[in-house]
C-alpha positions, 0 to 999 in steps of 0.5 A, spaced: 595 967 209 591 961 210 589 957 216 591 951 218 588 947 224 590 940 227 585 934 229 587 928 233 585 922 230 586 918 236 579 922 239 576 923 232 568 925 231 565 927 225 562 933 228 569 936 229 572 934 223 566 938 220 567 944 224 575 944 222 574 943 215 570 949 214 574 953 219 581 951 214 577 952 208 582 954 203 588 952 208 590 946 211 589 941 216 593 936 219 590 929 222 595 928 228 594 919 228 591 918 221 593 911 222 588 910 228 582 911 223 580 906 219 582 906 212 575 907 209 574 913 213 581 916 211 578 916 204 571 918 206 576 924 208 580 925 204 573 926 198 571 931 202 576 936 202 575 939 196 579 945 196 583 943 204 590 940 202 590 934 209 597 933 212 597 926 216 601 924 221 602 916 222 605 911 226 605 906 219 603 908 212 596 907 212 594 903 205 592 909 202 594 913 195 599 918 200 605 920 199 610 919 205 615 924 208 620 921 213 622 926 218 628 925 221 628 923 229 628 929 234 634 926 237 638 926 231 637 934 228 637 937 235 638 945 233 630 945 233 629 943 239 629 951 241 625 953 237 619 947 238 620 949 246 619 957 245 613 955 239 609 950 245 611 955 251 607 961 246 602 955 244 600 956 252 600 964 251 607 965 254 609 972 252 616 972 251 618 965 251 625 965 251 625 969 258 621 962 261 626 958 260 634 957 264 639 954 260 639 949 264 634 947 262 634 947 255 640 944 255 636 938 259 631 939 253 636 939 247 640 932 250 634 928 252 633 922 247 627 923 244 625 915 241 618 916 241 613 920 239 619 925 238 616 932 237 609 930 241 614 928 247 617 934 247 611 938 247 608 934 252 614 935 257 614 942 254 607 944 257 608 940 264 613 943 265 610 950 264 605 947 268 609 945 274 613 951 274 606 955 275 608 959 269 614 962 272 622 960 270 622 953 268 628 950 271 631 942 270 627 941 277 620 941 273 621 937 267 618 930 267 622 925 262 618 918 261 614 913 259 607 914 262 603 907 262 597 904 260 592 904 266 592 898 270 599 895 267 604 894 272 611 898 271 617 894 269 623 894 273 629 890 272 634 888 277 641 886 276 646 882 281 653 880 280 660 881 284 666 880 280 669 876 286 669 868 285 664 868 292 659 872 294 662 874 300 666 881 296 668 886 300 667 883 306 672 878 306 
């Protein structure tokens, strides 16, 4: 079997690529967030890996020779989530899995609407709720669901008024 390892594009170095593709050799690698790199570099990648095929994640098709693979959306085939949720608690050397997980849970997990980032989101939830449980069952209680924000923006918040009285005085008449 050959090996496949991952790099995030977004906190790409050379060094690590270099490291990563000498460890897949023969094998793949999958470059999470190719389209956060420059074009002339993905192609100096893609000609240095002879003997690695290179699987690439991105937000929009880079403009480079690449054949596209549309997944479709996690919200949309939600049979997988299970098996994603029991692959990110092994991924954090839980040894049985399905064990951590009430019901609950899960179902929360298999309801959600996934709209960004899909399976990254998932994940993401996935390992801090593990870490919020302190690797013990993971009940509703500590899934985190959410945007989080770029440092320094401020939050959006609306507010919505309104009575379907004529005056504004409602149930106090």
């Amino acid at each position: 079997e050959f090996p496949i390892v991952s790099i995030d594009g977004t906190s790409f170095s050379q060094e690590e690529w270099d490291t990563k593709l000498r460890a897949a050799k023969g094998g793949t690698i999958v470059l999470e967030y190719g389209d956060a790199l420059p074009l002339d570099r993905l192609q100096q990648l893609l000609q240095s890996s002879d003997d690695t095929r290179i699987i690439m994640t991105a937000c929009e098709k880079p403009g480079i020779d690449a054949l596209a693979i549309n997944i479709i959306p996690l919200r949309e085939r939600k049979e997988d989530i299970p098996e994603l949720v029991y692959a990110f608690l092994t991924s954090v050397g839980c040894k049985d899995p399905q064990e951590l997980i009430s019901q609950d849970a899960m179902n929360m997990l298999t309801v959600y609407p996934y709209l960004d980032n899909n399976i990254h989101e998932l994940k993401t939830v996935v390992q801090e709720a593990y870490v919020v449980s302190e690797g013990r069952i993971i009940l509703k209680r500590h899934l985190r669901f959410g945007r989080s924000r770029e440092p320094g923006t401020r939050p959006k918040i609306g507010l919505a008024l309104g009575s379907d009285q004529q005056s504004g005085l409602g149930a106090f008449q």
